[in-house]
MIGUTI-129454 format. One record per residue: residue number from 1; x, y, z of N, C-alpha, C, O in turn. Coordinates in pm, 1 decimal. Layout:
! residues N
 seq     n.c1     n.c2     n.c3    ca.c1    ca.c2    ca.c3     c.c1     c.c2     c.c3     o.c1     o.c2     o.c3
 NUM        X        Y        Z        X        Y        Z        X        Y        Z        X        Y        Z
...
This chain:
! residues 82
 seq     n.c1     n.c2     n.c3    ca.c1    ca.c2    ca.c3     c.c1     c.c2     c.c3     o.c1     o.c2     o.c3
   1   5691.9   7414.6   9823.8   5736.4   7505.0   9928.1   5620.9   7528.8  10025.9   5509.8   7559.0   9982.2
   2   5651.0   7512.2  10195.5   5538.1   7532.5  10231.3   5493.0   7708.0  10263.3   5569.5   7803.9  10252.5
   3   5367.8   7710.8  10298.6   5331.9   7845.9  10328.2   5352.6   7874.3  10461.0   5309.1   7811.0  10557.2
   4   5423.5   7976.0  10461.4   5489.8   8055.5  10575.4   5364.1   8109.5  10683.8   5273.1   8160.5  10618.4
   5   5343.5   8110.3  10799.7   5258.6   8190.8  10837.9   5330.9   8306.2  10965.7   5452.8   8320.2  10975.9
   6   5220.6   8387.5  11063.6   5296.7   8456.3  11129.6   5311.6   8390.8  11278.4   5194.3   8365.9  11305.9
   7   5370.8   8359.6  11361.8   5370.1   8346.8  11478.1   5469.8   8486.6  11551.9   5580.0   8520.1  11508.7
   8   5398.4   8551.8  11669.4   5489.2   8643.9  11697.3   5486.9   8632.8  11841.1   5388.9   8590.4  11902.4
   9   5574.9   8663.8  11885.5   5644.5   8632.4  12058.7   5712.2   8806.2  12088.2   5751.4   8900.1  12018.9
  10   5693.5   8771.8  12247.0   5770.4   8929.6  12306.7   5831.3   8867.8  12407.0   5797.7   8770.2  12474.1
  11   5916.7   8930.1  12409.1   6085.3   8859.3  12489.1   6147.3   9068.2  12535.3   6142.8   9179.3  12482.5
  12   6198.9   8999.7  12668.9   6283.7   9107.8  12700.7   6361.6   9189.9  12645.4   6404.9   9154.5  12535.8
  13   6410.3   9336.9  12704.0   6543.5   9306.2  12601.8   6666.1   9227.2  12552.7   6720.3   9184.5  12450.8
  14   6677.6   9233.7  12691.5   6825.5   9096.1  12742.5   6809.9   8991.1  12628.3   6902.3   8962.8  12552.0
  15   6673.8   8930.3  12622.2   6664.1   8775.2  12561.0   6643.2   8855.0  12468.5   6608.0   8924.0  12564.1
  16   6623.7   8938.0  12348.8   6617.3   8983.4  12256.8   6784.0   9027.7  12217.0   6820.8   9030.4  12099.6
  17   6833.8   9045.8  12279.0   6974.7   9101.9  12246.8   7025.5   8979.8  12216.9   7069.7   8957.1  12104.3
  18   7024.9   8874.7  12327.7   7100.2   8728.4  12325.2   7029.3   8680.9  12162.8   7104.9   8673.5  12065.9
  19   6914.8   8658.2  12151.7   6909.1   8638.2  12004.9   6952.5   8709.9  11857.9   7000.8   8672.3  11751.1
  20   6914.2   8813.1  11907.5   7076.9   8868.4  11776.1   7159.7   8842.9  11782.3   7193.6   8793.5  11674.8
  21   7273.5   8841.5  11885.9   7411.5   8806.3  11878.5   7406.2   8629.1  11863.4   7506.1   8572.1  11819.7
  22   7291.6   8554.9  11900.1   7348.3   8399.4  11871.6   7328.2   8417.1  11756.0   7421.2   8382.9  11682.8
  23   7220.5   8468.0  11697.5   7198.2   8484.8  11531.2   7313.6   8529.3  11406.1   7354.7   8464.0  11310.2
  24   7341.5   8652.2  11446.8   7462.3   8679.0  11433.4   7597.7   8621.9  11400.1   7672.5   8649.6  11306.4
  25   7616.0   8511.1  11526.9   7704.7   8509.1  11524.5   7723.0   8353.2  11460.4   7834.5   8302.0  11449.5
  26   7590.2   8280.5  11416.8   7598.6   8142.6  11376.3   7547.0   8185.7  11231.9   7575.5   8106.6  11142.0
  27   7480.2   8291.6  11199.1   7480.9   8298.1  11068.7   7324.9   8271.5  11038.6   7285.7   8280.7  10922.3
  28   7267.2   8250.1  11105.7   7088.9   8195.2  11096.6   7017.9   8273.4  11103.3   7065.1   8379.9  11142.9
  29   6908.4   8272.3  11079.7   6810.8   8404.8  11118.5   6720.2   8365.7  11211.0   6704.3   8250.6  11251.8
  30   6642.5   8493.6  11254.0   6552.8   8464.1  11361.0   6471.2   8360.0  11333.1   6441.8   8273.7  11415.8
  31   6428.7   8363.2  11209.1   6290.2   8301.4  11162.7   6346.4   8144.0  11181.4   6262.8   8064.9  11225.1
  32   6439.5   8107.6  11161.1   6496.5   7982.1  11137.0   6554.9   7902.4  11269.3   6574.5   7781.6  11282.2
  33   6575.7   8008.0  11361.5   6606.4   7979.0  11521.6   6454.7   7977.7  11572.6   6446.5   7855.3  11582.3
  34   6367.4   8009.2  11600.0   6224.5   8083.3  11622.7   6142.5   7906.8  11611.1   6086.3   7846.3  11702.4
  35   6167.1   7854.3  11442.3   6143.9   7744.5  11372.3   6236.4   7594.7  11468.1   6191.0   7485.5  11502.2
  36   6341.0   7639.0  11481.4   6395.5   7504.6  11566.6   6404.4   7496.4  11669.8   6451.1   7386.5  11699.9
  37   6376.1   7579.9  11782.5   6319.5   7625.4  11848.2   6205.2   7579.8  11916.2   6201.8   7535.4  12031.0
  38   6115.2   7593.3  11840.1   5970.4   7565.8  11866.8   5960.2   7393.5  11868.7   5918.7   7319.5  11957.9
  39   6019.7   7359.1  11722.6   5986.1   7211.1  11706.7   6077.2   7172.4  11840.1   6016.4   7107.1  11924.9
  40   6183.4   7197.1  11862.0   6234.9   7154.3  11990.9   6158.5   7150.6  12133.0   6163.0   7059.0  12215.1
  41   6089.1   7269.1  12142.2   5978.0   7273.3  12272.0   5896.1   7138.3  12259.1   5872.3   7050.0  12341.6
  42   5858.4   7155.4  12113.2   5717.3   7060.5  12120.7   5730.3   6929.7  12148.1   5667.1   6860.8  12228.1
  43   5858.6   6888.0  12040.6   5933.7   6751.1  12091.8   5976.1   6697.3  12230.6   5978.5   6579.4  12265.9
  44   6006.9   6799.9  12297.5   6058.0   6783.1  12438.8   5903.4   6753.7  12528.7   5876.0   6642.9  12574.5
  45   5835.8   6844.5  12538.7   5694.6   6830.6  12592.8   5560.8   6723.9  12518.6   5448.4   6713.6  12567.9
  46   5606.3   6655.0  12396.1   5516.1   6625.1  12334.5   5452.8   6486.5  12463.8   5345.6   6464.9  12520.3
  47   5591.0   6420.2  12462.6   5564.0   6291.9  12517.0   5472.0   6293.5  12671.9   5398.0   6199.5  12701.1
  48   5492.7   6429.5  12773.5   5401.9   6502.6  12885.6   5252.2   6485.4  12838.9   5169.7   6424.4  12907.0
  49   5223.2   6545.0  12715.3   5122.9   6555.1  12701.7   4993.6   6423.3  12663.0   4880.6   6391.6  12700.0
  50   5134.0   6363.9  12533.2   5066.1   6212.8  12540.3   5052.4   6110.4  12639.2   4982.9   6012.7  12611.5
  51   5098.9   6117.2  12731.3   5127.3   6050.1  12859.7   4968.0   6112.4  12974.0   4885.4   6042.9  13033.3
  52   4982.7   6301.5  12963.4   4797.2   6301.0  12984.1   4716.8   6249.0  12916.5   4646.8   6157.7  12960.3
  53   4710.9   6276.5  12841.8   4581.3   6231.9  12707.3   4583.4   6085.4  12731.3   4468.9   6040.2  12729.2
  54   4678.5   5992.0  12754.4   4668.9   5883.9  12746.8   4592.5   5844.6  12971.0   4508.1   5760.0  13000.5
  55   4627.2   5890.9  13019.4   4511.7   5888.6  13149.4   4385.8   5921.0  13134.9   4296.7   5855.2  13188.7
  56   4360.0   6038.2  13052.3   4251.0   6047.5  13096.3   4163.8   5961.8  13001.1   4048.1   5957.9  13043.0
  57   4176.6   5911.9  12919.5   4149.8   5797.9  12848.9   4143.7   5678.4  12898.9   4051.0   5602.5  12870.4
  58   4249.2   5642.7  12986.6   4218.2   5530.6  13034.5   4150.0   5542.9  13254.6   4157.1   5474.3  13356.6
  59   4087.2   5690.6  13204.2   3990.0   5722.7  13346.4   3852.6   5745.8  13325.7   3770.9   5754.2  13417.4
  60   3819.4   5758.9  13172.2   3684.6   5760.9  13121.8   3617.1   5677.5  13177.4   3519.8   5722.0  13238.1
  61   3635.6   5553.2  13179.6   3475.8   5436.2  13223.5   3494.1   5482.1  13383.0   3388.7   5494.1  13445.6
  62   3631.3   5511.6  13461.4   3602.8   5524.9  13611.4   3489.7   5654.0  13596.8   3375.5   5650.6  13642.4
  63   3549.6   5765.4  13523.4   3460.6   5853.3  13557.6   3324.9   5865.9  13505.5   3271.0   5966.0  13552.7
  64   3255.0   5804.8  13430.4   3141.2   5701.6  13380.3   3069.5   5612.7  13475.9   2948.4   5605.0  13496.2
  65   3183.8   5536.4  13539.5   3074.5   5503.3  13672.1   3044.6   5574.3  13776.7   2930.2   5550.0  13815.3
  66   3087.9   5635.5  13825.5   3131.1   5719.7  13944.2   3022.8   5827.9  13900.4   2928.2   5856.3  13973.8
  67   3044.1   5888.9  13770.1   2900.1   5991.7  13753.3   2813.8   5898.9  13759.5   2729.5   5932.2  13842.8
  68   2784.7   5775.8  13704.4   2649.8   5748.7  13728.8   2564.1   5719.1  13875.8   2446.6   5737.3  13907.9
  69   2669.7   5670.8  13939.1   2670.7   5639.1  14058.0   2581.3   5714.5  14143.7   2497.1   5673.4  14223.5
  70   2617.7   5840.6  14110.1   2550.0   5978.8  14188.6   2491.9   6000.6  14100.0   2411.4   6077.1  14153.2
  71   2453.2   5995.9  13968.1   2299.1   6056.7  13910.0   2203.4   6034.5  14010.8   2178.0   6141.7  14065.7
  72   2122.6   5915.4  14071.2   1988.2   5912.9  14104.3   2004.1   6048.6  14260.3   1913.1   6126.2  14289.5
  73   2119.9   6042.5  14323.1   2153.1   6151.6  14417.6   2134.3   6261.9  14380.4   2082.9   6347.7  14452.0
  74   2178.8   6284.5  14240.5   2173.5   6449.7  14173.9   2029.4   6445.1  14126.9   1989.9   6554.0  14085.3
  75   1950.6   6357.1  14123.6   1763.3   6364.4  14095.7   1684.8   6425.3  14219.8   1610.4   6520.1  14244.6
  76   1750.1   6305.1  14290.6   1663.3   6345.7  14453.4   1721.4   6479.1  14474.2   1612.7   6536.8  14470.0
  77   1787.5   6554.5  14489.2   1836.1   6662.3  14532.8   1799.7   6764.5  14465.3   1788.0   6876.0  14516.0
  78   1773.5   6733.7  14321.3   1681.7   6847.7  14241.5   1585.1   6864.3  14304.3   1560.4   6972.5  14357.6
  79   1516.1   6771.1  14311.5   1375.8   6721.3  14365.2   1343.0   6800.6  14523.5   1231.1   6835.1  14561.5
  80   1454.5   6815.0  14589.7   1448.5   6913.4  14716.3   1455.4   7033.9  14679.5   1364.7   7101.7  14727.9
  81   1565.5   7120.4  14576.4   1538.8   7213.1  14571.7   1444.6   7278.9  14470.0   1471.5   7389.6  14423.5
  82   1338.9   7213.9  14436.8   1240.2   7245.5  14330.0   1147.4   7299.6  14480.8   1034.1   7346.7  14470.0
């Protein structure tokens, strides 16, 4: 069985009312709507996120050259304001 932990959210009244009565009225509980719910957000947005993660991964060596590019610029310019 896994271990339960707490996640807690604040919702209007309105959207607080609408979740009792869907609860209610399908027989589920919060905790179990709350639970499918969530995995549903994450599933829906997961692929957004892997789709960033996967740019900026493949922008590392640009941004690797491009900083290096301007290092000896960011020397000399110390070098003025010293």
């Amino acid at each position: 069985m896994k271990t339960k932990q707490r996640l807690a959210a604040t919702c209007d009244q309105s959207t607080l009312a609408k979740v009792d009565l869907f609860c209610d009225y399908y027989g589920i509980s919060e905790n179990d709507l709350a639970d499918d719910a969530t995995i549903a957000f994450l599933k829906a947005h997961q692929s957004k996120l892997d789709t960033l993660a996967h740019g900026y991964v493949e922008m590392a060596s640009l941004n690797t050259e491009i900083a290096a590019e301007f290092c000896n610029c960011e020397e000399e310019a110390a070098l003025h304001i010293r």
